[in-house]
Each structure stands twice: as structure tokens, then as C-alpha cells.
Backbone bond lengths (Angstrom), bond angles and torsions (degrees), N, CA, C in turn:
res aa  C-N    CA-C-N  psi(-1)  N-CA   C-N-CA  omega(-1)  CA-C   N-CA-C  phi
1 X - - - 1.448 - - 1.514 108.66 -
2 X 1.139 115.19 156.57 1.762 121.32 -178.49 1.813 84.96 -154.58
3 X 1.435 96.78 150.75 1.418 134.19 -164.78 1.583 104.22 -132.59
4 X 1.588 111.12 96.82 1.629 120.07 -179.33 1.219 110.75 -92.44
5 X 1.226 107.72 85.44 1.745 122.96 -179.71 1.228 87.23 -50.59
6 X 1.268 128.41 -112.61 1.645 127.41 -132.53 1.947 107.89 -62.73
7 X 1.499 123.70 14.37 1.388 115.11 177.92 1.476 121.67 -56.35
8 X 1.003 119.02 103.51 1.531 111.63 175.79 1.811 120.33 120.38
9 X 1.311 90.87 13.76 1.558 99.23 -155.04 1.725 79.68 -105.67
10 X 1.298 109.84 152.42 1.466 113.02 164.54 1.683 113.58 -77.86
11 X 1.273 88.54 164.35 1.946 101.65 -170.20 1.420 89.55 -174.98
12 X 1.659 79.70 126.32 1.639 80.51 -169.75 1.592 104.45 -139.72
13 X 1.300 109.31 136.87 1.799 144.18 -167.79 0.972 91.02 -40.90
14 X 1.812 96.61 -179.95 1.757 94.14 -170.96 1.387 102.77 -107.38
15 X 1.058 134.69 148.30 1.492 141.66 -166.28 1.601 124.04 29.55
16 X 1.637 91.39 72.27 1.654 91.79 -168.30 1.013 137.07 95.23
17 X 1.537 121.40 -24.34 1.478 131.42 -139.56 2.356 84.72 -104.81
18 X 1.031 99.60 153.87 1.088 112.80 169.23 1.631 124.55 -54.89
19 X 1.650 130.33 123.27 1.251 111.54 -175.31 1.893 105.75 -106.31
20 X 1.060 103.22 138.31 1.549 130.53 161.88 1.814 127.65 -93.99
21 X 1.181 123.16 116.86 1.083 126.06 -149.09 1.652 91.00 -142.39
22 X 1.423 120.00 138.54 1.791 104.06 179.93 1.782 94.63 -132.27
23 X 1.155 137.90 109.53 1.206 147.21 169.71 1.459 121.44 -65.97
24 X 1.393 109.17 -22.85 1.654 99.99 -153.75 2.138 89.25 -146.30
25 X 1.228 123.15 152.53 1.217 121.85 164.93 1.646 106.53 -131.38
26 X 0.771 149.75 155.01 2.090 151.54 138.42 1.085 72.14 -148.42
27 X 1.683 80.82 166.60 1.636 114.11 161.18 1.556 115.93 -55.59
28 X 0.948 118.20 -67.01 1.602 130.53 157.13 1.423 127.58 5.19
29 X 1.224 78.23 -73.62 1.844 101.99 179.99 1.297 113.90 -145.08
30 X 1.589 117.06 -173.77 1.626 110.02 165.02 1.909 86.86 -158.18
31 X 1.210 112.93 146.96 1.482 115.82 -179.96 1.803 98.14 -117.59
32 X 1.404 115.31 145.48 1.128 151.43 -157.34 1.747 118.72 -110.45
33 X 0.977 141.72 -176.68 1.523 157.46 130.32 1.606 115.92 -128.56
34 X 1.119 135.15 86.42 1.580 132.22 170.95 1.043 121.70 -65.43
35 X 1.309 150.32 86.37 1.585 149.89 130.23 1.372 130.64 24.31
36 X 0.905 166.11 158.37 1.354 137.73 68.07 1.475 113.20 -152.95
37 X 0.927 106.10 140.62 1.587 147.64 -173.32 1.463 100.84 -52.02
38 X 1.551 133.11 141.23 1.115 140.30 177.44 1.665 110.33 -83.23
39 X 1.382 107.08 115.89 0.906 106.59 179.71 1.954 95.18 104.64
40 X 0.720 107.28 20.66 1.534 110.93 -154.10 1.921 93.88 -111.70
41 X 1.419 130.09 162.06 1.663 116.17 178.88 1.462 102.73 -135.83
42 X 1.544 115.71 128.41 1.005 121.87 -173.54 1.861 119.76 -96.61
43 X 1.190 91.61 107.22 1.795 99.83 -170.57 1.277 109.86 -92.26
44 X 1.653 139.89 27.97 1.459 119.97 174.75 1.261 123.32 -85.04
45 X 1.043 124.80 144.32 1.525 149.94 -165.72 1.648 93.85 -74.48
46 X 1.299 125.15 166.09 1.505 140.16 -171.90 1.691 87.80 -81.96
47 X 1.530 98.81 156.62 1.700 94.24 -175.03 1.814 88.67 -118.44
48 X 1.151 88.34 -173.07 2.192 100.70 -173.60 1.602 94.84 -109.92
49 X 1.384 120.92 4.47 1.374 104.21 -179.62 2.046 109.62 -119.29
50 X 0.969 142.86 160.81 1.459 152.69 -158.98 2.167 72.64 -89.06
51 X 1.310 103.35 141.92 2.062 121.04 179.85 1.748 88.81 -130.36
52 X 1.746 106.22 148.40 1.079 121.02 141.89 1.614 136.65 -111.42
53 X 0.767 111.56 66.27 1.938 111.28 -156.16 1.696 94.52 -62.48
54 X 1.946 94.97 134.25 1.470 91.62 168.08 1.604 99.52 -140.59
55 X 1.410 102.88 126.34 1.738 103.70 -164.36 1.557 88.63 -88.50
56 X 1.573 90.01 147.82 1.434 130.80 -149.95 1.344 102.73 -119.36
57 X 1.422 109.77 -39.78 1.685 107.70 176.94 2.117 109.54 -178.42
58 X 0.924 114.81 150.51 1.565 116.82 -154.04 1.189 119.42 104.01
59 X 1.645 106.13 -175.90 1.487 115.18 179.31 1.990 96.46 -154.39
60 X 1.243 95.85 153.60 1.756 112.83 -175.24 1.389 115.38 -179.08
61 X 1.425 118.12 -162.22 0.988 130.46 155.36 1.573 118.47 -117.52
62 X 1.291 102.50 166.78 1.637 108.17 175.12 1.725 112.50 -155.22
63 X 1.522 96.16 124.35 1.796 99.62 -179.70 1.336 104.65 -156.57
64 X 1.502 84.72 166.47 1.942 111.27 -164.36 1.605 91.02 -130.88
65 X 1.188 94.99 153.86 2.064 88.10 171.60 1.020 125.88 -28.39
66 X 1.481 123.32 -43.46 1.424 116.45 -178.59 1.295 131.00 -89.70
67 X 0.991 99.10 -19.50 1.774 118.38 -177.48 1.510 124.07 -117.46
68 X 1.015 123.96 167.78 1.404 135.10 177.02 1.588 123.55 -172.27
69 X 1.600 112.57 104.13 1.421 119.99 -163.06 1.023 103.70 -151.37
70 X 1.869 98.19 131.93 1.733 129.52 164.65 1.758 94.72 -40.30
71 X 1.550 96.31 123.05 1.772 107.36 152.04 1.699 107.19 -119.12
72 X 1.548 94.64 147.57 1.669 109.56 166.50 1.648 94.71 -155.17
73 X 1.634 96.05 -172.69 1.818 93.40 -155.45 1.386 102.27 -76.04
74 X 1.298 111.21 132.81 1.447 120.40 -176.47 1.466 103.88 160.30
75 X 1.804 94.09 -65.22 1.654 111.20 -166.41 1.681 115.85 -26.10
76 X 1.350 95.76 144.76 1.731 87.36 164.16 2.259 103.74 -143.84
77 X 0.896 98.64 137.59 1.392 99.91 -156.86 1.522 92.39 -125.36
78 X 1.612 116.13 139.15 1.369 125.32 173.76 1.053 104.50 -108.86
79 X 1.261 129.64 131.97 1.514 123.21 -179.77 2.012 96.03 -127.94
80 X 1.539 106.07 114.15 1.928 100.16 164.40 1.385 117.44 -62.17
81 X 1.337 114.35 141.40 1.322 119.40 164.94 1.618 117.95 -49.52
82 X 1.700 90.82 132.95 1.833 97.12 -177.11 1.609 101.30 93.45
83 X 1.387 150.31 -10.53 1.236 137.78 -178.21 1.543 96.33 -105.04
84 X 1.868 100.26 152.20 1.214 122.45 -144.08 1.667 77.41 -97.97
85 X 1.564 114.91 156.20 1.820 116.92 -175.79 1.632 85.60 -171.06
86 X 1.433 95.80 171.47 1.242 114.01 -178.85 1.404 112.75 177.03
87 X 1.336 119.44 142.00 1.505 117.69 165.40 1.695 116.75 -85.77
88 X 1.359 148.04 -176.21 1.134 140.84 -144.83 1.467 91.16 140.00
89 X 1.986 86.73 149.55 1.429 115.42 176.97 1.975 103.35 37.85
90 X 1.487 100.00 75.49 1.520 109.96 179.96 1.430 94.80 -108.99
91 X 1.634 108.66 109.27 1.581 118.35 156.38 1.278 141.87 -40.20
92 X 1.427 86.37 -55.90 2.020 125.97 -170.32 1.552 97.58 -132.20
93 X 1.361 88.36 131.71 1.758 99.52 168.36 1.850 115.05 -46.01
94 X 1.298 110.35 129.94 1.351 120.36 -153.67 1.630 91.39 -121.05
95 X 1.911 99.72 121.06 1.442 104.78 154.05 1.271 114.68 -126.61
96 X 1.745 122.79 133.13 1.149 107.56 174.43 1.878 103.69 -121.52
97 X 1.188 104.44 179.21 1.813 95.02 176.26 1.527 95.00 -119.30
98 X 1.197 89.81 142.25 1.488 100.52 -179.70 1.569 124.71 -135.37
99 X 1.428 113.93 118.73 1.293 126.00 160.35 1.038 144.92 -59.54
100 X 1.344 128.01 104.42 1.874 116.45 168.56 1.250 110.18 -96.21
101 X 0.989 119.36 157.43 1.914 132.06 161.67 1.680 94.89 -154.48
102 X 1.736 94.62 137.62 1.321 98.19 -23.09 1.382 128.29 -73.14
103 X 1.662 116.21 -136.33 1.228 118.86 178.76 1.667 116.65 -42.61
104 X 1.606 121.03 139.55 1.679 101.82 168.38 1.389 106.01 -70.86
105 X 1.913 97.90 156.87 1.023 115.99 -169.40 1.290 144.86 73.28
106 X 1.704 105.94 -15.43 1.414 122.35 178.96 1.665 102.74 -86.08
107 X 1.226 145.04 10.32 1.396 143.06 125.93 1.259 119.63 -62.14
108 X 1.514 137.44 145.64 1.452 133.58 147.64 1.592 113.85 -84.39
109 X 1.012 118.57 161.38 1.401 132.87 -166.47 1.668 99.73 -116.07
110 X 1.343 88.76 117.76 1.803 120.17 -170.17 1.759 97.21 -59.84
111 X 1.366 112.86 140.42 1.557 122.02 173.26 1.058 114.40 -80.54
């Protein structure tokens, strides 16, 4: 067993910029803390692995082409690998923890 004290806690980038924090690695999966600052703009690219984002604390929005939905702490959001997402219109500094499986990055990204 392992105990991820700081998972879920905000940490936040340097001047605005979104913070990334990675707590956990396996092959499997790897668990995260995501950042960002109210008022803050979230630029990540679609990942190659299946994410679970579960906001931890803040308020925003969050959408993929098809959708578009108010998050606050509770939310839990599935996002498939390869679909385009983003957070937006962040009130309150927003942390959520986030899961890949598997691990991020342990896919390559098709040409």
C-alpha cells in the first residue's frame, strides 16, 4: 500500500500557467494532480491513454466536441483516449486528480 499525501491538493504553475503534478507511476496507470488557476487557460492536447478527472476543489467548465459541463468538487469525468477536452471559464483555482491507464505516455501517438 502507498498513501499519496498531497493527491488532489492544488499546485499551481508559474504565472498562471497550469500545474501538473504526477503522484503515482505502474504500468497500468499513473495518477496525477492538475492545476489551474482561475482565470487561468487550459491548452492540453488529447492524450493516447483512456483519463478519469475528479475535481477536488474549484469551479469551471469542461468540454469535448460534444459536450459542455459545469464542474465543482465532486465531478468525475471520463474522457477516451484521442478526444479533444478542456477546462474553461475557471472561477476558483481548480484541482482535479487525474487518472490514465494505462500509464500517461506509455502509448505512442499514431502518424
Amino acid at each position: 500500500m502507498e498513501i499519496l499525501e498531497a493527491a488532489g491538493r492544488y499546485a499551481a504553475g508559474a504565472a498562471g500557467a497550469p500545474g501538473w503534478v504526477e503522484h503515482l507511476r505502474v504500468a497500468d496507470l499513473s495518477l496525477g494532480t492538475y492545476s489551474l488557476p482561475a482565470g487561468g487557460v487550459d491548452n492540453q492536447e488529447p492524450h493516447t491513454e483512456d483519463e478519469i478527472y475528479v475535481v477536488m476543489s474549484g469551479r469551471g467548465r469542461f468540454a469535448t466536441p460534444t459536450r459542455a459541463v459545469e464542474v465543482a468538487p465532486g465531478a468525475v469525468l471520463f474522457v477516451p483516449a484521442g478526444e479533444i477536452h478542456r477546462f474553461s471559464d475557471i472561477i476558483e483555482d481548480l484541482a482535479a486528480l487525474v487518472v490514465f491507464a494505462p500509464a500517461e505516455g506509455s502509448r505512442t501517438r499514431s502518424s
